[in-house]
N, C-alpha and C positions, 0 to 999 in steps of 0.2 A: 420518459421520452429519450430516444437514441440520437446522438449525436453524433455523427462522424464527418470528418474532413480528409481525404483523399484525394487529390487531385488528378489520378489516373483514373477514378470512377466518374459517372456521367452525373453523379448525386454531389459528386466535388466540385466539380465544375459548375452544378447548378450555383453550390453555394458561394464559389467564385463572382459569381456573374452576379450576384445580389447584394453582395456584402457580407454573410452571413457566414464569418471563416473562422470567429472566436468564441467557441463554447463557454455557457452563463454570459455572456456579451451579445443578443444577438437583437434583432430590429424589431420585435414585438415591442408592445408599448409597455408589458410589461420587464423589458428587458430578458425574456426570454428567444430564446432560437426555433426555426421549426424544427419540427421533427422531421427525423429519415421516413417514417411513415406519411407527414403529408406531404413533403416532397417527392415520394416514392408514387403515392397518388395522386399527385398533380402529373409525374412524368407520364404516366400510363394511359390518364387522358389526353394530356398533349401527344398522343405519338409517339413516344420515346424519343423528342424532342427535346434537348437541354435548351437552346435558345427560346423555345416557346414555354418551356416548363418554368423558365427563371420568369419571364412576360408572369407567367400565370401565379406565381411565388409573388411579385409586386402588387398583383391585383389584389390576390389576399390582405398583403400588408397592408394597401390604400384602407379596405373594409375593415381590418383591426383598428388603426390609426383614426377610423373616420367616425370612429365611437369616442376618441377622446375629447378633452373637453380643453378649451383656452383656459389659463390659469390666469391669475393675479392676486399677487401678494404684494399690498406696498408700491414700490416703485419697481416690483419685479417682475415681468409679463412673458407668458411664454404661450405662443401659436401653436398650440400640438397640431394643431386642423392640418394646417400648411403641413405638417408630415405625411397628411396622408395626401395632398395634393400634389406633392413630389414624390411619392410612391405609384401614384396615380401616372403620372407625368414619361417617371419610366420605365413603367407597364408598357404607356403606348409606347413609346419608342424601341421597346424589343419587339413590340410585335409589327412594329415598323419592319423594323428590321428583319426577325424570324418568320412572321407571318402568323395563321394562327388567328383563336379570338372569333367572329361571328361567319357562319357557315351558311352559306346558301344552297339550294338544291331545286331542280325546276318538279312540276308535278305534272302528271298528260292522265287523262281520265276517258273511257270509251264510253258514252249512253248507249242505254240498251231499254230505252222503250217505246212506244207508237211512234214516236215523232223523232227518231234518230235521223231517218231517210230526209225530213224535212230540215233539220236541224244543221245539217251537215251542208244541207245544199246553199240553206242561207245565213250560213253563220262566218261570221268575219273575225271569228277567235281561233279558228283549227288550228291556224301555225304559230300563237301568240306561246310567249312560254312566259309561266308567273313564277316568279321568283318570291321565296320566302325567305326571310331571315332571319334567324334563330337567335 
């Protein structure tokens, strides 16, 4: 897995914006970094978007993070959960900020059979628009 940190690249900046700036140091649970390749694939769906790409880099971590398990040892307790609830936390807040995250799109459909003519005359949906969200 490729690591780089460049901060005149848009893959630098991602890993700016996440924390993700010290190779073998990075916010997986296992103490690994992402890859240039899933952050290079997260940019590509977000748009070529850094701000929504970093959003979509937290969400992953929340879903990494959200596999761990509470420990306890003794008198020694540790919340991994809570990691991915503040990975979660500031997912939404970039895409507060960037935008991004669920997409809507309205649908318009023509009938084409015996009862169009009637359908049309009595129908109180023509100019409704539904909206779906993905």
């Amino acid at each position: 897995m490729a690591f780089t940190y460049d901060l005149s690249t848009d893959l630098g900046m991602t890993r700016l914006l996440i924390g993700d700036t010290t190779e073998n140091s990075g916010p997986k649970p296992d103490g690994t970094n992402l890859s240039d390749a899933e952050i290079t694939a997260l940019y590509t769906r977000e748009g070529n978007d850094v701000g929504r790409t970093a959003a979509a880099c937290c969400e992953v971590l929340a879903r990494f993070w959200a596999r761990a398990a509470d420990i306890q040892v003794g008198p020694r307790r540790e919340d991994l959960s809570q990691v991915a609830e503040r990975w979660a936390q500031q997912a939404k807040e970039l895409r507060a900020q960037y935008g991004g995250g669920a997409t809507t799109f309205s649908v318009g459909w023509d009938r084409t059979d015996g009862y169009e003519a009637e359908a049309e005359a009595e129908s109180e949906y023509l100019t409704e628009t539904v909206y779906i969200k993905l």
